[in-house]
Residue frames relative to the residue before (quaternion, step in Angstrom):
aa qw qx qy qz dx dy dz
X 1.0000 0.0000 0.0000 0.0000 0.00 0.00 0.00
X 0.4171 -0.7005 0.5602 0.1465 3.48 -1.56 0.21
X 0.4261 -0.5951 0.5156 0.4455 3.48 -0.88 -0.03
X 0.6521 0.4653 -0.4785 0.3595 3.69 0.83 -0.06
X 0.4952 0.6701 -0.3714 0.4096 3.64 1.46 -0.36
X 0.5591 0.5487 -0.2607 0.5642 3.10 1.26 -1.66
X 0.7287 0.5078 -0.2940 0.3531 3.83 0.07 -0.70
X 0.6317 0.5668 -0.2853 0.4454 3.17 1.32 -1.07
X 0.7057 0.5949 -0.1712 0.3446 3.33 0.89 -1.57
X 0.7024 0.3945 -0.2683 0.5283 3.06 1.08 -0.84
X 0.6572 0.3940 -0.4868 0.4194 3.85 0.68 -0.45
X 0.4917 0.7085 -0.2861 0.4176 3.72 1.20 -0.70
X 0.1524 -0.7685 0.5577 0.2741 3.74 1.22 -1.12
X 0.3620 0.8482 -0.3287 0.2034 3.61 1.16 0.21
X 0.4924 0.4554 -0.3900 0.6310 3.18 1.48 1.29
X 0.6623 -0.5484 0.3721 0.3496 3.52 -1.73 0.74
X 0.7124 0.2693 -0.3866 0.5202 3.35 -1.84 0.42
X 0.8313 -0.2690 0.2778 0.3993 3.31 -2.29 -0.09
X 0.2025 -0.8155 0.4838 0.2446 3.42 -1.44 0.28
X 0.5451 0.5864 -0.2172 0.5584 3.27 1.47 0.14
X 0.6136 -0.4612 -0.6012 0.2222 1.65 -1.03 2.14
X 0.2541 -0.7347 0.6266 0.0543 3.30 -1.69 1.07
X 0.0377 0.7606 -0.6424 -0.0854 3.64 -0.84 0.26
X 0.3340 -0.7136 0.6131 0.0576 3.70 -1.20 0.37
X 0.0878 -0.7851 0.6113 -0.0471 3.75 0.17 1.66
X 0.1448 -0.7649 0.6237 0.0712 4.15 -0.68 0.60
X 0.1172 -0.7037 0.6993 0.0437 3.51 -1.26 0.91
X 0.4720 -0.5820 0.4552 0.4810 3.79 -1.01 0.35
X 0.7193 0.3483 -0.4795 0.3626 3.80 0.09 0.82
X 0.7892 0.2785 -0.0001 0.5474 3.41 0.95 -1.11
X 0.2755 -0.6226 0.7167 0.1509 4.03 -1.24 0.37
X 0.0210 -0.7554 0.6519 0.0634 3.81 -0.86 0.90
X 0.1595 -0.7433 0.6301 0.1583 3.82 -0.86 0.54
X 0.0442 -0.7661 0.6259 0.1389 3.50 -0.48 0.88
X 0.4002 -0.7206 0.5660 -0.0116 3.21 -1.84 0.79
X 0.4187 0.8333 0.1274 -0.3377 3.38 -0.65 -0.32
X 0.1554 -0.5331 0.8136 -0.1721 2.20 -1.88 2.43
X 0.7659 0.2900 -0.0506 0.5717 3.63 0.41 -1.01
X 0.1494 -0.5092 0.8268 0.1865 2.21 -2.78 0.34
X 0.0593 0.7484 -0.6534 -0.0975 3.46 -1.03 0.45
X 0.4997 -0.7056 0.4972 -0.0715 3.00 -0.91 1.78
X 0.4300 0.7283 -0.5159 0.1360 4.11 -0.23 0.47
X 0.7793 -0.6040 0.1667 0.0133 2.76 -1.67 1.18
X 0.2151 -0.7214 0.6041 0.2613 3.94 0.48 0.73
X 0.4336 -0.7621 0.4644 0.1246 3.41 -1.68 0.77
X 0.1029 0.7380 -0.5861 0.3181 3.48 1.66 0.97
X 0.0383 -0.4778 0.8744 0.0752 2.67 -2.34 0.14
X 0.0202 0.7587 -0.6492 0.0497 2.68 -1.53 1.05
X 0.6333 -0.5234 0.1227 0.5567 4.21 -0.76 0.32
X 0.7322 0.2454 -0.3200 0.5489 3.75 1.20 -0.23
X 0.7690 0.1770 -0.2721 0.5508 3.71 0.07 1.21
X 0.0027 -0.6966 0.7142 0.0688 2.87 -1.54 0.73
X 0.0749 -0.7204 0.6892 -0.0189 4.04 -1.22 1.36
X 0.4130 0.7477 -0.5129 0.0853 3.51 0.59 0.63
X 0.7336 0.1814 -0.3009 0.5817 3.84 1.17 -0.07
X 0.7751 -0.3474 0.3781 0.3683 3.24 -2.42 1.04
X 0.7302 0.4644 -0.3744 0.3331 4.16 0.48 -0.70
X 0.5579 0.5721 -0.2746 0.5348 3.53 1.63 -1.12
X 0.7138 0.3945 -0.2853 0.5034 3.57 0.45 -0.65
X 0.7490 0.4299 -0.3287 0.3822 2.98 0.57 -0.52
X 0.3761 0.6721 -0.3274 0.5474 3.74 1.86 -0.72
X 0.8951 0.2476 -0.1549 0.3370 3.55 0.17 -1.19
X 0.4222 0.6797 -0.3844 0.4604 3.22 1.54 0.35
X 0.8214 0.2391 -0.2356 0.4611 3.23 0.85 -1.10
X 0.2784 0.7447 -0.4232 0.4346 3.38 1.83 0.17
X 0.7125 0.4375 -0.1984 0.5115 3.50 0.91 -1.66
X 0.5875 0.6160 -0.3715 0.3708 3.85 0.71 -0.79
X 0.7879 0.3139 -0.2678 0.4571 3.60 1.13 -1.32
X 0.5881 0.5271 -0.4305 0.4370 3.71 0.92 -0.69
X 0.7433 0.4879 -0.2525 0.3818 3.74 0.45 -0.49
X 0.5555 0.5057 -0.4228 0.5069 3.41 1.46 -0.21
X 0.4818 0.6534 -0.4792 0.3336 3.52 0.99 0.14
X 0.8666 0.2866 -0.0536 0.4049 3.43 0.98 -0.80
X 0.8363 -0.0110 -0.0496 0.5459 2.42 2.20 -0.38
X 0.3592 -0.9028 0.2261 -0.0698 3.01 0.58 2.03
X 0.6807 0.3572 -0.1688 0.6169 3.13 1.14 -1.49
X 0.6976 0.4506 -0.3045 0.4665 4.18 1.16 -0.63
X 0.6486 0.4072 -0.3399 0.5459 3.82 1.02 0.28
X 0.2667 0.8008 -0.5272 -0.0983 3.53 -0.27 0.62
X 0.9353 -0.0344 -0.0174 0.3517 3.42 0.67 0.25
X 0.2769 -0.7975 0.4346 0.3136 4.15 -0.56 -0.05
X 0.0611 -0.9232 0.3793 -0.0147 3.33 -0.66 1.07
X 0.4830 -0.7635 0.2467 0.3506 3.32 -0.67 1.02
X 0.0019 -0.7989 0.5565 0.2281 3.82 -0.91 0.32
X 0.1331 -0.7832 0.5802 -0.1797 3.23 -0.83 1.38
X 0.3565 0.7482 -0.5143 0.2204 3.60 -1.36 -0.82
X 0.5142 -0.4792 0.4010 0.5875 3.81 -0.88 -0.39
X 0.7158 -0.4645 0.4246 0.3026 3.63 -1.61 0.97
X 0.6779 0.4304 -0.2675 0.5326 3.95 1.18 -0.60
X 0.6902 0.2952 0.0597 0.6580 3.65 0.63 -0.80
X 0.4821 0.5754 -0.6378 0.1720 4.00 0.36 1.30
X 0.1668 -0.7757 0.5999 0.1026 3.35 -1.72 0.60
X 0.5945 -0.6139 0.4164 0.3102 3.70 -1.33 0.14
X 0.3888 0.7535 -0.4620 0.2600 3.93 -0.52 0.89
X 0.5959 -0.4538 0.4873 0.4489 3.39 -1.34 0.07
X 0.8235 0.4576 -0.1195 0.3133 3.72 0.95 -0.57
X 0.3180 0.8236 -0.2719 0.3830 2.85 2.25 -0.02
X 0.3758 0.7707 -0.4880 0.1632 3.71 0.12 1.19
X 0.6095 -0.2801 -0.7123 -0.2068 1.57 -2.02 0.56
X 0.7464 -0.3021 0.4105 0.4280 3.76 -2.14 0.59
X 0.2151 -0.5512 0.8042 -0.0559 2.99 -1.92 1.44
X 0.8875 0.0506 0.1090 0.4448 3.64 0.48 -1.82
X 0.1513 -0.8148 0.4722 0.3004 2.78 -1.11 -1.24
X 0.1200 -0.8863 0.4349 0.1047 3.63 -0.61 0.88
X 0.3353 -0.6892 0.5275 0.3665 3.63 -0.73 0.47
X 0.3391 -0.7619 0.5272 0.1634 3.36 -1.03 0.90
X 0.0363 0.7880 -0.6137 -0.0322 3.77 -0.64 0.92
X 0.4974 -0.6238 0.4886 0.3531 3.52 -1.46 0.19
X 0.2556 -0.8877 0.3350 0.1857 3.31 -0.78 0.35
X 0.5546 -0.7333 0.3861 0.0751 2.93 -1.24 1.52
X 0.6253 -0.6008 0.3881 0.3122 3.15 -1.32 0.45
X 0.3391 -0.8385 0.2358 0.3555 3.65 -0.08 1.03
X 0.3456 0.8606 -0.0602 0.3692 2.18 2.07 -1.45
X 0.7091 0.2108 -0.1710 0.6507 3.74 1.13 -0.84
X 0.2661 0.7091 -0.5904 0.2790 3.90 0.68 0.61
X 0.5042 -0.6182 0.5355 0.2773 3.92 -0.82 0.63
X 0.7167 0.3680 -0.3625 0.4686 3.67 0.59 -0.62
X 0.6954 0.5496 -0.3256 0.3293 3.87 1.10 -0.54
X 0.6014 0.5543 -0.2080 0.5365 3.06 1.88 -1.27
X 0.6351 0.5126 -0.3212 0.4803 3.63 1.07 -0.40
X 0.4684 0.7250 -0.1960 0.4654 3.50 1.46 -0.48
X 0.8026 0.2897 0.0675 0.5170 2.89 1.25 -1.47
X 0.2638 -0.7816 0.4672 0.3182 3.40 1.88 -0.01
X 0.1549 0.7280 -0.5152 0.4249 3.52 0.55 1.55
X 0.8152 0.2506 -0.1423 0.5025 3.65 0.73 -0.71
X 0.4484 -0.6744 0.5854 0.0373 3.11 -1.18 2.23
X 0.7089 -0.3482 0.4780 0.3843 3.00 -2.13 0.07
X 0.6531 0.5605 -0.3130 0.4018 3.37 0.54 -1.25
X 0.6018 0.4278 -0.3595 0.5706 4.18 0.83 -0.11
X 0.8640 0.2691 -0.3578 0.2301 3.06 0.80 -0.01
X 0.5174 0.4338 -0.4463 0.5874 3.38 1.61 0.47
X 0.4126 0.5707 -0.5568 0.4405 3.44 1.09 0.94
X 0.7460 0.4064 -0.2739 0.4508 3.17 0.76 -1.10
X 0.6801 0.5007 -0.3620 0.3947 3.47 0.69 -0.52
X 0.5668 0.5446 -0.3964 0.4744 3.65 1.43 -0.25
X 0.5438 0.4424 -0.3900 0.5971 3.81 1.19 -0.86
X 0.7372 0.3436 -0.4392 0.3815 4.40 -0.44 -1.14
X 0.6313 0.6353 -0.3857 0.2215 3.94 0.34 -0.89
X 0.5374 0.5508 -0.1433 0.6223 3.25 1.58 -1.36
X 0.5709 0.4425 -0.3197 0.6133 3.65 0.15 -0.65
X 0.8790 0.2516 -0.2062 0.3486 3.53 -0.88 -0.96
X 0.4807 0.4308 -0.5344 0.5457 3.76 1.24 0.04
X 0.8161 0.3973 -0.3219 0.2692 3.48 -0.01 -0.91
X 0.7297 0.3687 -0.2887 0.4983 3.58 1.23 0.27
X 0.2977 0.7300 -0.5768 0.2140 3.69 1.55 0.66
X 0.4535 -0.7912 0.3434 0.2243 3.34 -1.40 0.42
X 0.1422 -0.8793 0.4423 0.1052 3.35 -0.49 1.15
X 0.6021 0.3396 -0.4344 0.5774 3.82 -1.29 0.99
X 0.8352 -0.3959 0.2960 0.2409 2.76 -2.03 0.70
X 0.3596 -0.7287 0.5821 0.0289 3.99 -0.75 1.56
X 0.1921 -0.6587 0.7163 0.1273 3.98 -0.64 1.00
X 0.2608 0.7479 -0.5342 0.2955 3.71 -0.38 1.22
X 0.1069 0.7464 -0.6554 0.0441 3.07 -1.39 0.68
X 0.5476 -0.6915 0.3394 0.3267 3.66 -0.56 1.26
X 0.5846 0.5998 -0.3192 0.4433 3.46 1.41 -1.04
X 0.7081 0.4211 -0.4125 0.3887 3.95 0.67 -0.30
X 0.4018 0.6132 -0.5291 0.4273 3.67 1.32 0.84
X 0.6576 0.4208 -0.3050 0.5455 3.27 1.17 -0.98
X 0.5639 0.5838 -0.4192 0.4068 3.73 0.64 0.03
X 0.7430 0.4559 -0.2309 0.4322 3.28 1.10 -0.77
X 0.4337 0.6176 -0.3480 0.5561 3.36 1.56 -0.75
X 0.7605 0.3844 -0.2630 0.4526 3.73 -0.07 -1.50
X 0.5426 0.4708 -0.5955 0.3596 3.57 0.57 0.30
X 0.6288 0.5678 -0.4700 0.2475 3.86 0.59 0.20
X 0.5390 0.6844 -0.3067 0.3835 3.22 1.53 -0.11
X 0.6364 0.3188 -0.4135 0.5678 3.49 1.78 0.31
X 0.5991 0.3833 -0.5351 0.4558 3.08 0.62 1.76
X 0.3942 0.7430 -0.5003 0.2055 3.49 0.86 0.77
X 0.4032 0.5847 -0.5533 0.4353 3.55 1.14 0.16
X 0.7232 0.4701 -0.3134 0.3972 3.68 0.70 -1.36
X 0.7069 0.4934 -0.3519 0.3646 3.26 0.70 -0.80
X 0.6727 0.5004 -0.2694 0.4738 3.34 1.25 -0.60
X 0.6957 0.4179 -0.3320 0.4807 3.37 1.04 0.51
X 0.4616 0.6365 -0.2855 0.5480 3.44 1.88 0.01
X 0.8166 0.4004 0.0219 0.4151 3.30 0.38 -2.31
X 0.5858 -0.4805 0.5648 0.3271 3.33 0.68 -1.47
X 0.3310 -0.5805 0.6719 0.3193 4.02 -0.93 0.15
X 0.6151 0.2809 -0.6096 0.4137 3.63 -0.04 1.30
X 0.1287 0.8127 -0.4439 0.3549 3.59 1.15 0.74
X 0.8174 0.3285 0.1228 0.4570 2.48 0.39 -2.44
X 0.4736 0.6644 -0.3434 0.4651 3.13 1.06 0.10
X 0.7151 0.5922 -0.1083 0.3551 2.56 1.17 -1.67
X 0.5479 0.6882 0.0055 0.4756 2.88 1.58 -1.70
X 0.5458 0.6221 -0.1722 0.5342 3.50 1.13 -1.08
X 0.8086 0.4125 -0.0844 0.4110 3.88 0.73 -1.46
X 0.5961 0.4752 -0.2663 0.5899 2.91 1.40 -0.76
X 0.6686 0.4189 -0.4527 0.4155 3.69 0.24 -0.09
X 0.7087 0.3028 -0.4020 0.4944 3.59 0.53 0.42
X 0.5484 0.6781 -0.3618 0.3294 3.64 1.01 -0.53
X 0.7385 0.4286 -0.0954 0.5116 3.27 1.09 -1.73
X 0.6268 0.4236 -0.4551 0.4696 3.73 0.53 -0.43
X 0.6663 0.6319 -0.1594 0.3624 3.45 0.94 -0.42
X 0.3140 0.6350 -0.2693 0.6525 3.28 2.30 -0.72
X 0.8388 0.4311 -0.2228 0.2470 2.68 -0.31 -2.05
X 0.6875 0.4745 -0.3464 0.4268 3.52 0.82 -1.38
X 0.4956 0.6955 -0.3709 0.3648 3.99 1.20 -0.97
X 0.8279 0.0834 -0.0152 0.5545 3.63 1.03 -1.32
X 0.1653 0.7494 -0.5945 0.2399 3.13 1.28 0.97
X 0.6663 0.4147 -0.5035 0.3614 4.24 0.41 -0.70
X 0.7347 0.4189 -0.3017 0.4401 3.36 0.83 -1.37
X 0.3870 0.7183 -0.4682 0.3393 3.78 0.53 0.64
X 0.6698 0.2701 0.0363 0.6907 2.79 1.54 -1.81
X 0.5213 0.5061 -0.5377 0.4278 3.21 0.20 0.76
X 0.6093 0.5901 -0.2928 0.4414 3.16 1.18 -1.26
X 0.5180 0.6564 -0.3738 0.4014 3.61 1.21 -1.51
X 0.5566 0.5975 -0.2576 0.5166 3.80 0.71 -1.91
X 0.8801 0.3527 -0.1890 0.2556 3.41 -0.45 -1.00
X 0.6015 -0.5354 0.4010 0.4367 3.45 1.10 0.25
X 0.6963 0.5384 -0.3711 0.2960 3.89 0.14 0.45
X 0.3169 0.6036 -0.5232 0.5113 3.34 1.99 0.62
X 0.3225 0.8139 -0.4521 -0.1707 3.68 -1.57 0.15
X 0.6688 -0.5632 0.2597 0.4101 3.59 -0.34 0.32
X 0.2156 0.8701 -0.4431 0.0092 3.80 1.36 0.48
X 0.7658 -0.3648 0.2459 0.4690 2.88 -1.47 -1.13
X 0.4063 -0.7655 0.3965 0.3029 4.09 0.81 -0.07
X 0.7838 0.1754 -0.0555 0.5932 3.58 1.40 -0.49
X 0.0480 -0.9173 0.3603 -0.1623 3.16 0.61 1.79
X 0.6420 0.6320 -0.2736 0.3370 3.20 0.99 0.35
X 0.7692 -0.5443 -0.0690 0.3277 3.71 -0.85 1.00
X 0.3464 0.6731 -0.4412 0.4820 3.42 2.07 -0.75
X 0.7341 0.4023 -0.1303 0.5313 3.96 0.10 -1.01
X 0.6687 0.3522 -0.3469 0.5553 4.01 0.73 0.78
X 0.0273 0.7180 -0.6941 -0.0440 3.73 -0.70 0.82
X 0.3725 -0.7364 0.5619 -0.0560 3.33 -1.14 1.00
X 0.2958 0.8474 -0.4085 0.1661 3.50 0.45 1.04
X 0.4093 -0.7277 0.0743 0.5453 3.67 -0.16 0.40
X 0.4051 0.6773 -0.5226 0.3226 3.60 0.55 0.45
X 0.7791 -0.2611 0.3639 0.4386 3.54 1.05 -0.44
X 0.4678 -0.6227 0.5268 0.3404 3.71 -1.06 0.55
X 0.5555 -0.5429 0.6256 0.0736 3.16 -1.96 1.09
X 0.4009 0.7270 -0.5329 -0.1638 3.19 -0.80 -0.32
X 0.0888 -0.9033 0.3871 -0.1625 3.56 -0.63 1.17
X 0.6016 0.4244 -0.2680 0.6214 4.00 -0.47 0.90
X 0.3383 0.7359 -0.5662 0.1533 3.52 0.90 0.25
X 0.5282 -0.5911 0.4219 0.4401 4.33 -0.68 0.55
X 0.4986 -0.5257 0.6849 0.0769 3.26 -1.31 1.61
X 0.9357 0.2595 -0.1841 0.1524 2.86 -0.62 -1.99
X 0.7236 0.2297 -0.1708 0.6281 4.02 0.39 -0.69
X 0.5573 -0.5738 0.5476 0.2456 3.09 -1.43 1.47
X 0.8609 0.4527 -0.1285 0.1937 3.16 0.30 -1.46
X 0.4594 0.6827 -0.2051 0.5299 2.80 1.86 0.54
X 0.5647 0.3594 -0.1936 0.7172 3.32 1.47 -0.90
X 0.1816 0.9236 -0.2065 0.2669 4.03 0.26 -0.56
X 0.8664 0.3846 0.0730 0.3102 3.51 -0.08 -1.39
X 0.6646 -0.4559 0.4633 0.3687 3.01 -1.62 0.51
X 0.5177 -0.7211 0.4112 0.2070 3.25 -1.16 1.63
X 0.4856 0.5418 -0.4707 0.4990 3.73 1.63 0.01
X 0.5430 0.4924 -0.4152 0.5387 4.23 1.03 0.10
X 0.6760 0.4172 -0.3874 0.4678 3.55 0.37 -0.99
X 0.4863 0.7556 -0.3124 0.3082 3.39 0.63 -1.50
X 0.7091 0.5712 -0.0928 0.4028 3.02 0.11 -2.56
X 0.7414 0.4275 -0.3097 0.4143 3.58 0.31 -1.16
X 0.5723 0.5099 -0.4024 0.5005 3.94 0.61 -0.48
X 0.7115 0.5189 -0.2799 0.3823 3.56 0.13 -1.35
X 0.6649 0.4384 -0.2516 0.5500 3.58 0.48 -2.12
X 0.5573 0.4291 -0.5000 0.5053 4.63 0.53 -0.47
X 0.7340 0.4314 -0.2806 0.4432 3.80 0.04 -1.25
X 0.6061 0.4020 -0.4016 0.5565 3.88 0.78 -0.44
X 0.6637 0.5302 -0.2815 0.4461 3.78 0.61 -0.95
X 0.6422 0.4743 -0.0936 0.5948 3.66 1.28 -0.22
X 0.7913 -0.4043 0.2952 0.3512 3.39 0.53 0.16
X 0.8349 0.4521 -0.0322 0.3124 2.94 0.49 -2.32
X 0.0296 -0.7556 0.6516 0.0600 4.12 0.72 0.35
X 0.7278 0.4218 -0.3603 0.4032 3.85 0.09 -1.60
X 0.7686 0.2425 -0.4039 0.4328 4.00 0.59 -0.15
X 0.3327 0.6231 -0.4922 0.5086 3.36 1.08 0.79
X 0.7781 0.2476 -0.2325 0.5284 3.41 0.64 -0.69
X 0.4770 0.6005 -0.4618 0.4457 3.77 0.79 -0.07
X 0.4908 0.6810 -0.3168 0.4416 3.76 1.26 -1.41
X 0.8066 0.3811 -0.0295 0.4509 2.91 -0.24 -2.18
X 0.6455 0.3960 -0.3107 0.5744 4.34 0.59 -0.57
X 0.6252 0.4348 -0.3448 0.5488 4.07 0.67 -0.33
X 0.7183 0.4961 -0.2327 0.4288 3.73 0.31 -1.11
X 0.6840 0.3456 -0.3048 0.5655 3.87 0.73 -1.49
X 0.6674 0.4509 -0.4848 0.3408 4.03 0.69 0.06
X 0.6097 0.3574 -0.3736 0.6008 3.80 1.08 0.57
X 0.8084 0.2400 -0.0522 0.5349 3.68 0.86 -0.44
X 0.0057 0.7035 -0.6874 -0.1805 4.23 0.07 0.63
X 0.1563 -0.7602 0.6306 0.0027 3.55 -1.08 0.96
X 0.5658 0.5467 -0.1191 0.6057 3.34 1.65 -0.45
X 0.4225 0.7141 -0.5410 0.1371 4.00 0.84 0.09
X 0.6181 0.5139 -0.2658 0.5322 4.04 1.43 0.32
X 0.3934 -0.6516 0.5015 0.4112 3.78 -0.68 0.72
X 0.5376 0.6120 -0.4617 0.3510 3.88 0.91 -0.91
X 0.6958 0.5514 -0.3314 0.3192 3.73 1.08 -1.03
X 0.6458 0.4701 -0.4779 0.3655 3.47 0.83 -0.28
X 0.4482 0.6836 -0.2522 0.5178 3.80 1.49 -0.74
X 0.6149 0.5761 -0.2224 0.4905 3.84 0.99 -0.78
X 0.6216 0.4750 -0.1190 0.6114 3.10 0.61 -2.03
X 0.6312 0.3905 -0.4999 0.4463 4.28 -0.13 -0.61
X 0.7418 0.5318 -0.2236 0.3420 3.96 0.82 -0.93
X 0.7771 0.2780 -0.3470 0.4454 2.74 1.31 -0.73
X 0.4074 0.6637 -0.5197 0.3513 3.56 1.00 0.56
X 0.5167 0.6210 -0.3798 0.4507 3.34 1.48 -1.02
X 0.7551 0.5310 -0.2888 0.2540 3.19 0.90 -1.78
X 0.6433 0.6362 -0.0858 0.4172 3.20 1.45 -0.62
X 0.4400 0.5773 -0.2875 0.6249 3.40 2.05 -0.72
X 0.7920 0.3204 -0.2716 0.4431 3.73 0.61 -1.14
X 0.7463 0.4859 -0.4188 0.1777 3.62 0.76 0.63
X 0.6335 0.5030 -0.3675 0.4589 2.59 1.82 0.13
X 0.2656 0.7710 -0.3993 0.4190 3.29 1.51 0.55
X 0.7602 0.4249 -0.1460 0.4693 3.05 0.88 -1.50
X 0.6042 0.4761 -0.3095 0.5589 3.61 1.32 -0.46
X 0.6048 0.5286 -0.3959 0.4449 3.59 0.94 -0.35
X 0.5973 0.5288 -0.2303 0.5573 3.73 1.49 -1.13
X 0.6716 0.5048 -0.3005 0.4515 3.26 0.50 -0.81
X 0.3880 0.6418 -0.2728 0.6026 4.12 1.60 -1.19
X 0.6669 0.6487 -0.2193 0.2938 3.20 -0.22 -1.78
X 0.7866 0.4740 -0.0018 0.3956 3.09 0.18 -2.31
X 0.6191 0.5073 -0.1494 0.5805 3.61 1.70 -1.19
X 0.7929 -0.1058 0.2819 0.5297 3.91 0.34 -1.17
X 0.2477 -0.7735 0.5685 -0.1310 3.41 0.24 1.57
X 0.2080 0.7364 -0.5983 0.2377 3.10 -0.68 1.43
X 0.7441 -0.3380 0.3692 0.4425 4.18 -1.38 0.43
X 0.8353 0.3817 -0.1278 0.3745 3.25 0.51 -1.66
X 0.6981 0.4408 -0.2992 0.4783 3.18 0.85 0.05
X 0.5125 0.5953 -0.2131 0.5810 3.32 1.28 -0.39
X 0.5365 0.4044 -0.3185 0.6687 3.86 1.43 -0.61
X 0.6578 0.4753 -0.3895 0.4355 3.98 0.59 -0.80
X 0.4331 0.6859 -0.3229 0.4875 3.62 0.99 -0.70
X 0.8548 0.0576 -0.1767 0.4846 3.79 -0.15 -1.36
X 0.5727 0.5962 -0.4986 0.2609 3.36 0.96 -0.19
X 0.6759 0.4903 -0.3462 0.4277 3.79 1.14 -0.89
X 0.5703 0.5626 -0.3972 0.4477 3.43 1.49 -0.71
X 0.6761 0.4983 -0.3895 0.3780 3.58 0.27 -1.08
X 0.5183 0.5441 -0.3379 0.5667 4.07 1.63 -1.44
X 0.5038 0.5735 -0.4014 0.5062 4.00 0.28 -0.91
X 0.8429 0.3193 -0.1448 0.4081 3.47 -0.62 -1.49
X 0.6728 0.5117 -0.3362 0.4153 3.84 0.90 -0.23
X 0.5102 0.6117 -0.3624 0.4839 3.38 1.40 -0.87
X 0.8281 0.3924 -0.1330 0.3777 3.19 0.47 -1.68
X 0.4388 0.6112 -0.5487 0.3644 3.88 0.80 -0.47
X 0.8156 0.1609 -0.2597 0.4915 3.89 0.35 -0.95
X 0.3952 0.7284 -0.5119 0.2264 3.82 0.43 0.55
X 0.5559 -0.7080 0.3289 0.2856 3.13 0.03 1.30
């Protein structure tokens, strides 16, 4: 698909339920059309070093990839993957949509208004949402720890980290040439972490704290109505992203809520959650958890650079120093 398809469809209303009013929100992987009854969600054909949507079968694979992993948390908000199809001038979304161009996962649609990153915006969200949520993620993440033998090595954290260094041109036009400077220290510091708590890494693996979660834990991806927390958009596409030690999954909620303003419901989270789950039974683990928040500061950096690189704008550019500046705090006391 295109963005002029995507354009067409939506002025066209050429998808199920009402069409009025419709609006079309774009990320640098995916185009979402919201409805409203629906969201239908479809795939841009990028490839990038942690994903690759470049053919109608891959997109389609990870569509319904995304349908089942999300009905875990959200059943009644995932109903289904549809084809979009039709002539290339005139395509729309349906069970009848031929012949197939794409495909879109079909979701119901929620109230944005009760999104975690909007209600936080608005200082709307209480302590009490969060030992809600932590009473809905704890359950969940026992029941999807991983069990049998873990292909792992501590060094492919630092592999993922060092992917920001093929953005130091950007960063050095954002930040400044004390970036790179910056950038420069950390590449001996952190392999070095890493190797320090490389046993207790794997040890941790052994012990039942690896699990198949959600991989993208953070508040944009948490609606907060009063029935109870949402959570939705969990990563389809790279196992090894979703994966991990529940101090990674963890990390990503907290380092968003520190990155936001909100540290004390960062700690409400994390004090509500370790009282149904101790995820922390090692001093090395609280030292872990500081990294992987770091580790987590530097991906949405990279998704902000990556934003950037697509549709340069103020506000993203504020996302830019804000994860850097959150980045550089983690790490100032990282051993």
């Amino acid at each position: 698909m295109t963005i002029d398809q995507i354009r067409t469809i939506l002025a066209n209303g050429a998808f199920p339920g009402r069409s009025q009013p419709a609006e079309l929100v774009e990320t640098h992987i995916s185009w979402v059309i919201l409805t409203p009854d629906f969201a239908f969600k479809i795939k841009k054909p990028v490839v990038f070093g942690f994903l690759d949507f470049s053919s109608e079968a891959k997109r389609k694979t990870y569509c319904e990839e995304e349908l089942r992993l999300n009905r875990r948390l959200a059943p009644e908000m995932y109903l289904g993957v549809l084809p979009v199809g039709g002539p290339p001038d005139r395509p729309s979304i349906g069970e009848n949509a031929r012949p197939v161009l794409d495909y879109a996962v079909q979701m119901r649609r929620m109230d944005n208004s009760r999104q975690m990153d909007v209600m936080l915006d608005h200082q709307q969200v209480t302590p009490a949402h969060l030992e809600q949520l932590a009473a809905v993620l704890a359950p969940f993440h026992r029941q999807v720890v991983i069990t049998g033998p873990l292909v792992y090595h501590p060094g492919s954290h630092w592999a993922d980290f060092a992917e920001l260094y093929r953005f130091r041109a950007d960063m050095e036009q954002q930040l400044g040439p004390s970036a790179t400077e910056k950038m420069k220290h950390w590449r001996t510091v952190l392999p070095a972490f890493l190797e320090q708590h490389a046993g207790r890494l794997l040890e941790r693996a052994r012990d039942g704290f690896w699990v198949d979660g959600h991989g993208d834990l953070h508040t944009r991806n948490i609606f907060l109505p009063d029935s109870g927390p949402v959570v939705f958009d969990c990563i389809e596409f790279n196992l090894h992203f979703r994966q991990s030690d529940i101090l990674n999954e963890l990390a990503f909620l907290c380092m968003d809520l520190e990155a936001r303003g909100a540290p004390n419901l960062a700690t409400t989270f994390l004090n509500a959650y370790t009282r149904y789950w101790d995820v922390f039974p090692d001093s090395a683990d609280r030292d872990l958890f500081r990294f992987f928040k770091a580790y987590r500061a530097n991906v949405r950096l990279k998704v902000a650079l990556l934003e950037m690189r697509q549709h340069p704008s103020e506000k993203l550019k504020t996302q830019v120093g804000r994860y850097w500046a959150l980045l550089e705090s983690y790490l100032i006391v990282t051993p």
